[in-house]
C-alpha positions as CSV (number, residue, x, y, z in Angstrom):
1,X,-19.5,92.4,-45.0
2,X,-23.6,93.5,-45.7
3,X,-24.8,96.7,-43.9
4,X,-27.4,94.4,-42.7
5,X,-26.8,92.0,-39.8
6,X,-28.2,89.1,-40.4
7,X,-29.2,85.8,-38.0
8,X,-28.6,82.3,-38.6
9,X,-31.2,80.0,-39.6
10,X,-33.0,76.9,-39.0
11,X,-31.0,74.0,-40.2
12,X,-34.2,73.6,-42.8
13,X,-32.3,76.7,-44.4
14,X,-29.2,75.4,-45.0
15,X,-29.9,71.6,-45.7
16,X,-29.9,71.3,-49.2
17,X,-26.6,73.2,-49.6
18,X,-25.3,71.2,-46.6
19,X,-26.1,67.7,-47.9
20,X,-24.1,68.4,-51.1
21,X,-20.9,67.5,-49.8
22,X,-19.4,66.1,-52.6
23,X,-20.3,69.5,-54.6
24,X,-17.5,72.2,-54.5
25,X,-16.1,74.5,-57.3
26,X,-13.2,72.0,-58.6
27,X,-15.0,69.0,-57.8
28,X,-11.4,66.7,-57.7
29,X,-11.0,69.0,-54.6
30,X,-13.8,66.7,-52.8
31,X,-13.2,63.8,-54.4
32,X,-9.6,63.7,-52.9
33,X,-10.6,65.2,-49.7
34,X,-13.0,62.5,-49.3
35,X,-11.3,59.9,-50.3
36,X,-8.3,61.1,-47.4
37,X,-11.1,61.3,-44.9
38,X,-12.1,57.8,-45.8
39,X,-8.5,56.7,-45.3
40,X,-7.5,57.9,-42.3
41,X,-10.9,56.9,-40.4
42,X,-11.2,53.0,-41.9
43,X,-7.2,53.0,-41.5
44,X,-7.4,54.2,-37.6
45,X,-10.4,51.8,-36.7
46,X,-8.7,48.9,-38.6
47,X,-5.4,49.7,-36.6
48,X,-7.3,50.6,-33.5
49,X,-9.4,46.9,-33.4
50,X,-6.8,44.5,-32.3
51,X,-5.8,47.0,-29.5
52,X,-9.6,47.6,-28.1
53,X,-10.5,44.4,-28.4
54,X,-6.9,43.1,-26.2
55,X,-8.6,46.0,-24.0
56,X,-11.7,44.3,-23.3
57,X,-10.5,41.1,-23.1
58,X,-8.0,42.3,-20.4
59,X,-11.1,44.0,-18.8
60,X,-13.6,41.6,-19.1
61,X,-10.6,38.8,-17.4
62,X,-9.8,41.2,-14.5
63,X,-13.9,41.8,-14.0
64,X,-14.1,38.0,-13.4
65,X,-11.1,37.6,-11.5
66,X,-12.4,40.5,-9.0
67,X,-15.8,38.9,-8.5
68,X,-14.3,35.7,-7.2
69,X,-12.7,37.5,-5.0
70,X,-13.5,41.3,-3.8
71,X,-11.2,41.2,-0.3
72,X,-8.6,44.9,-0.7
73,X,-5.9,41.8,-0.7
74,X,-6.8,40.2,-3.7
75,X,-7.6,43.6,-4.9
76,X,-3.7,44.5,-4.8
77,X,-3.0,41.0,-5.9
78,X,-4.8,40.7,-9.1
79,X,-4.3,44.1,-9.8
80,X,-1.1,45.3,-8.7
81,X,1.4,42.2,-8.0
82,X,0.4,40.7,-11.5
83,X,1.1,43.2,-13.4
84,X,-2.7,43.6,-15.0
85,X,-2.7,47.3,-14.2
86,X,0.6,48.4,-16.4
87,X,-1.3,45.8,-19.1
88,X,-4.5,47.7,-19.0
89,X,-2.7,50.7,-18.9
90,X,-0.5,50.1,-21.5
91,X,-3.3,48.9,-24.2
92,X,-5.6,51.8,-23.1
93,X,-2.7,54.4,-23.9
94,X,-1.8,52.6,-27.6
95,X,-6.1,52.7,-27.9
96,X,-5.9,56.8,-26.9
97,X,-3.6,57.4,-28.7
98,X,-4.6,55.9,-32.4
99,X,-8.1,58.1,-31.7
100,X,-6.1,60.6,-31.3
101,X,-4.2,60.6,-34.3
102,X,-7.8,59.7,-36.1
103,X,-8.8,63.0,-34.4
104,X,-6.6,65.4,-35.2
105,X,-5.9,64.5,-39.1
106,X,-9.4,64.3,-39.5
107,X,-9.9,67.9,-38.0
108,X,-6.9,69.4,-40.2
109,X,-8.3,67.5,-43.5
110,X,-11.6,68.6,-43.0
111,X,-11.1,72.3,-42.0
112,X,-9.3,72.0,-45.0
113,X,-12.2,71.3,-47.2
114,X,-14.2,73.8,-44.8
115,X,-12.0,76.6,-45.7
116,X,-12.2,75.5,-49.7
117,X,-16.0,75.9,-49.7
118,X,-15.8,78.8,-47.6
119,X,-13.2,80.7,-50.4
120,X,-15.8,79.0,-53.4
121,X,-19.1,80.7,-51.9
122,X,-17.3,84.2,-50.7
123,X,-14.3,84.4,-53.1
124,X,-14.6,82.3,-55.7
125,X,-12.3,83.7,-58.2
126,X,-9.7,83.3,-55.6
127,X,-7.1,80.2,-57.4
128,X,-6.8,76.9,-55.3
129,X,-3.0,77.9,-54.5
130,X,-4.0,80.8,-52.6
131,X,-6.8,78.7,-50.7
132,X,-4.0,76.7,-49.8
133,X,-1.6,79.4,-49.0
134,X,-4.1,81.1,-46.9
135,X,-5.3,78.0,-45.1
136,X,-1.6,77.2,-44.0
137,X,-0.6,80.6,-43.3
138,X,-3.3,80.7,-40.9
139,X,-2.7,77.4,-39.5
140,X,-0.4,78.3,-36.6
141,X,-3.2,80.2,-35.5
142,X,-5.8,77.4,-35.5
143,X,-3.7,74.7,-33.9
144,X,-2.5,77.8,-30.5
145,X,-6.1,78.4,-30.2
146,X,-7.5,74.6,-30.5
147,X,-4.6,73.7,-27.5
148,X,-5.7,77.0,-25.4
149,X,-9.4,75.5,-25.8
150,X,-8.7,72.3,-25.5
151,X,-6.8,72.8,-22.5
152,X,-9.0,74.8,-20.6
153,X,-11.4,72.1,-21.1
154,X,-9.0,69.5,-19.7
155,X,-8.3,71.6,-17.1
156,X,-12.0,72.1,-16.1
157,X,-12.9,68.1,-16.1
158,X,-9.9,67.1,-13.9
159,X,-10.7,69.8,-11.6
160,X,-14.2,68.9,-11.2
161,X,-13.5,65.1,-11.1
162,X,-10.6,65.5,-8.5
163,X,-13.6,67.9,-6.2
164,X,-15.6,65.0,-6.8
165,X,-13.4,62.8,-4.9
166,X,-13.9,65.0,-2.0
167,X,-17.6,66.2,-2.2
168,X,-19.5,63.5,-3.8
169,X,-22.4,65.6,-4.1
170,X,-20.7,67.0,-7.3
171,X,-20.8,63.8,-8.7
172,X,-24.3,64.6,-10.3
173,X,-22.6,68.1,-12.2
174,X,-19.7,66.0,-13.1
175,X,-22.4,63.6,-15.0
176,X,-23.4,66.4,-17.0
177,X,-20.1,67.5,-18.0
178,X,-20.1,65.6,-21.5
179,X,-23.3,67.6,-22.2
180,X,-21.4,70.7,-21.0
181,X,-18.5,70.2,-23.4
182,X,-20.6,69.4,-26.3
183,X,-22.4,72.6,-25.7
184,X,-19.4,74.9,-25.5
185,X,-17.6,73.5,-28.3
186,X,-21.0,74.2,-30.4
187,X,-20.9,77.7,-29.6
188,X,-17.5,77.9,-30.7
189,X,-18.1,76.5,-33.9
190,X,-17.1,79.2,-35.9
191,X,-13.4,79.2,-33.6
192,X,-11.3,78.0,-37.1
193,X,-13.4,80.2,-39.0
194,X,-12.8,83.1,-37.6
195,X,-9.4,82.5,-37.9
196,X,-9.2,81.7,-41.5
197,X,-11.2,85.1,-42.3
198,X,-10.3,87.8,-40.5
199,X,-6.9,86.1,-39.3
200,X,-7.9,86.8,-35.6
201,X,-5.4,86.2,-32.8
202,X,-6.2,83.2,-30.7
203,X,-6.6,84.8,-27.2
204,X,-9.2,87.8,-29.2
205,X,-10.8,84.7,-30.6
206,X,-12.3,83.8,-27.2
207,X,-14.2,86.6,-27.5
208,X,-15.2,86.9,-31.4
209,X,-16.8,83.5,-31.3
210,X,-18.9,84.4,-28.3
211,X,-20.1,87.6,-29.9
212,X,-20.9,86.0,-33.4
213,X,-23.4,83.6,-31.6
214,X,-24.6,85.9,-29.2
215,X,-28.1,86.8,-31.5
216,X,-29.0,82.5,-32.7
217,X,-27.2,80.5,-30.3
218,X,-30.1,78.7,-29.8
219,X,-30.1,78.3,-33.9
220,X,-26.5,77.4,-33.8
221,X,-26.7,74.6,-31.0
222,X,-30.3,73.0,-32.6
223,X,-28.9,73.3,-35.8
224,X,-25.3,71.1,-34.7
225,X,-27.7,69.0,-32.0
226,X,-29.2,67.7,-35.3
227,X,-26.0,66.8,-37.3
228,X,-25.0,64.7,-34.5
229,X,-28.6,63.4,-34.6
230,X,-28.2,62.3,-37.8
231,X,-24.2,60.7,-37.4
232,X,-26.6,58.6,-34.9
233,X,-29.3,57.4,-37.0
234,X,-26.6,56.4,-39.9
235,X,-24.2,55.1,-37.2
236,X,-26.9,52.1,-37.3
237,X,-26.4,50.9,-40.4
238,X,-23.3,49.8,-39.4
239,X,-24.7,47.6,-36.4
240,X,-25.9,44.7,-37.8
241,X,-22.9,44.1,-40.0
242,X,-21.8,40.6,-38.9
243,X,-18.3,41.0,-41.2
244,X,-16.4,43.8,-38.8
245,X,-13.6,45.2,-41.7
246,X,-17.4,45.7,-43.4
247,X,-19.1,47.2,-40.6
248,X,-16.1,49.4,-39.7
249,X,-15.7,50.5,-43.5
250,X,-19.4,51.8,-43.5
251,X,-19.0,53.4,-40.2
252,X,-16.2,55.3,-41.6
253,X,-17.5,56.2,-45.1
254,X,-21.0,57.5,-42.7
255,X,-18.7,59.5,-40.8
256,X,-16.6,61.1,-44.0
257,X,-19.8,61.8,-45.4
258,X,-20.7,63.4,-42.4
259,X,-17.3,65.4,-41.5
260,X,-17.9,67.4,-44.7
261,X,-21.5,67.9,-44.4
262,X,-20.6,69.0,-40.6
263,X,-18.4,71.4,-42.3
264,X,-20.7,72.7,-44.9
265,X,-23.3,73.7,-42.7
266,X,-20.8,75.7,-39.9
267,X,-19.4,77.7,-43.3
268,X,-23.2,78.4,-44.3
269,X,-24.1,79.5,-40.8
270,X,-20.5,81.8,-40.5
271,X,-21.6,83.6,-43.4
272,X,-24.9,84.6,-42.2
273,X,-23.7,85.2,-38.5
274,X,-20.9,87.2,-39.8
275,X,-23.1,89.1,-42.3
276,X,-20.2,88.3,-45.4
277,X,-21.6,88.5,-48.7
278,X,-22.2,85.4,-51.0
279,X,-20.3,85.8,-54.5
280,X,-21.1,82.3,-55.7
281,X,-24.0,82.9,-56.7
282,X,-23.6,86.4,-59.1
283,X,-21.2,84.2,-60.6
284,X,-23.9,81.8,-61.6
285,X,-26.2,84.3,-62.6
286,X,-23.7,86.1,-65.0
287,X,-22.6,82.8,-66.6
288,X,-26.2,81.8,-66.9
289,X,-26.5,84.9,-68.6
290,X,-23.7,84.5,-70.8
């Protein structure tokens, strides 16, 4: 680590570099990790379709079958005694549970790449088997402290829905909770990070993220607020596909790109929040040398 603490930076300071996704020290290593991203996300959406749209069919049937009749009777009938519910129910788990799976390989493959171009800009002489070897040895770390976050999360929701159901006037801080949860998880953006570094336990990592974006949180949640600004504005190039394998292919290849530009920007701001010293770039200036 520096002497000097340093702050992060306005995402204007790290765009460039972040942008570059496809640009590591063994360029393969992107190509494949790309190309695995790619997979997983068309793969999921073209597996998940048939399911979501069975969903909104069975929806958009039980929708019209309520509005003919809205009596508690016909309520229980249409619902209960013909067995829509355990058909909704049924297609809406298969749905969670494909987003799911898109979710978490996605995460692992691109915390992967993360942790590559973390090791290229801080350790760059380190081989690609010990990248790997480190990555996985820390691994069990990641995954405990993702379900202990996770969780509390969880927890927090169904305990604010369920007190909901009993004092409505909560209803309006349940609204913001999706706000709320995208605003925690950016301040624990460096969570894996951390890990991966300075092999931190989960339950001390709590506390390590909160201290490392104590001095630019503000930085930190602009900085994300305008990735997912930008997964917005690309997401629309994708609307106005007519052909849907087309329109979901381009919505996944946006969201690859994304993933890894996502992670490039997190590992630039971990290195100035953490005050680590960038080796990349001495080894650039000796070979230019050279």
């Amino acid at each position: 680590m520096d002497n000097q603490p340093r702050k992060v930076r306005l995402i204007n300071a790290y765009f460039k570099e972040s942008i570059k996704f496809y640009d590591l020290d063994r360029p393969v290593v992107a190509r494949v990790i790309f190309v695995l991203l790619l997979g997983v996300l068309f793969g999921g959406y073209l597996l998940a379709r048939p399911f979501v749209l069975d969903l909104y069919t069975q929806y958009e049937q039980l929708f019209i079958r309520l509005q003919e009749n809205m009596s508690l009777d016909s309520l229980n009938s249409v619902l209960f005694a013909s067995g829509a519910y355990e058909t909704i129910a049924r297609s809406f788990m298969y749905v969670a549970l494909i987003f799911l799976g898109i979710r978490v390989l996605t995460f692992f493959i691109s915390l992967f790449y993360g942790s590559w171009y973390f090791f290229g800009l801080t350790n760059p002489q380190m081989s690609g088997a010990q990248r790997t070897s480190v990555f996985f040895a820390r691994l069990p770390k990641i995954i405990l402290f993702n379900l202990l976050f996770y969780a509390a999360i969880y927890v927090v929701v169904a305990v604010m829905v369920v007190a909901t159901v009993y004092v409505p006037g909560l209803a309006v801080f349940t609204a913001l909770l999706p706000m709320v949860i995208l605003i925690v998880s950016t301040l624990y953006v460096f969570k894996d990070l951390l890990i991966i570094e300075f092999d931190v336990g989960p339950v001390r990592n709590f506390r390590k993220s909160q201290e490392l974006t104590r001095n630019s949180r503000k930085y930190v949640f602009s900085n994300m607020m305008s990735l997912y600004a930008l997964g917005w504005l690309l997401n629309l190039f994708s609307m106005d596909v007519e052909n849907a394998a087309l329109a979901l292919f381009i919505s996944a290849f946006l969201e690859s790109m994304l993933r890894l530009i996502t992670q490039r920007l997190s590992v630039l701001m971990f290195i100035d929040a953490a005050s680590l010293e960038r080796k990349d770039r001495v080894s650039n200036q000796d070979e230019t040398l050279v």
